[in-house]
C-alpha positions in Angstrom: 94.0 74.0 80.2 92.0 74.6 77.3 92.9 71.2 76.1 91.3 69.6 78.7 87.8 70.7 77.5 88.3 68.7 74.6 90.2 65.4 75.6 87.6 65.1 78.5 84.8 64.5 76.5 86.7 62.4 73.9 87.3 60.1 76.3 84.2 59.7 78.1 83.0 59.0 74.5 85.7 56.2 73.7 84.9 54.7 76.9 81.7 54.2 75.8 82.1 53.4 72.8 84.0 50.3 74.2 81.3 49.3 76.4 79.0 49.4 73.5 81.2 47.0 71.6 81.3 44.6 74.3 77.9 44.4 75.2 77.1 44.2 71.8 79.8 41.4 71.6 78.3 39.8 74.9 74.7 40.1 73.4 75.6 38.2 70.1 77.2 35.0 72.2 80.8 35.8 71.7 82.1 34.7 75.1 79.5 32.0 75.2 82.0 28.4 74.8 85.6 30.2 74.9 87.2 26.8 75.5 84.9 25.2 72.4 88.0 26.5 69.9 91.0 25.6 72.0 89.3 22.0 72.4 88.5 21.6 68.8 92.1 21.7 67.7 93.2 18.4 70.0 90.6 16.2 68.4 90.9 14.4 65.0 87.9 14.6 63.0 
């Protein structure tokens, strides 16, 4: 049980510790033209 004290919080950090990262991701423009890369590969420069 005691265990529980400790892997609670732990987690509820990690979760947001992931939420940070992807809202900091989001913020910077990551996921603004996924399909951009997957495009560029068919064309010939």
């Amino acid at each position: 049980m005691d265990i529980l004290f400790l892997l609670i919080p732990f987690s509820v950090v990690l979760v947001l510790v992931i939420l940070a990262g992807l809202w900091w991701a989001v913020e910077r423009g990551q996921f603004d033209h996924v399909e951009g890369e997957a495009e560029r590969i068919l064309h010939n420069d």
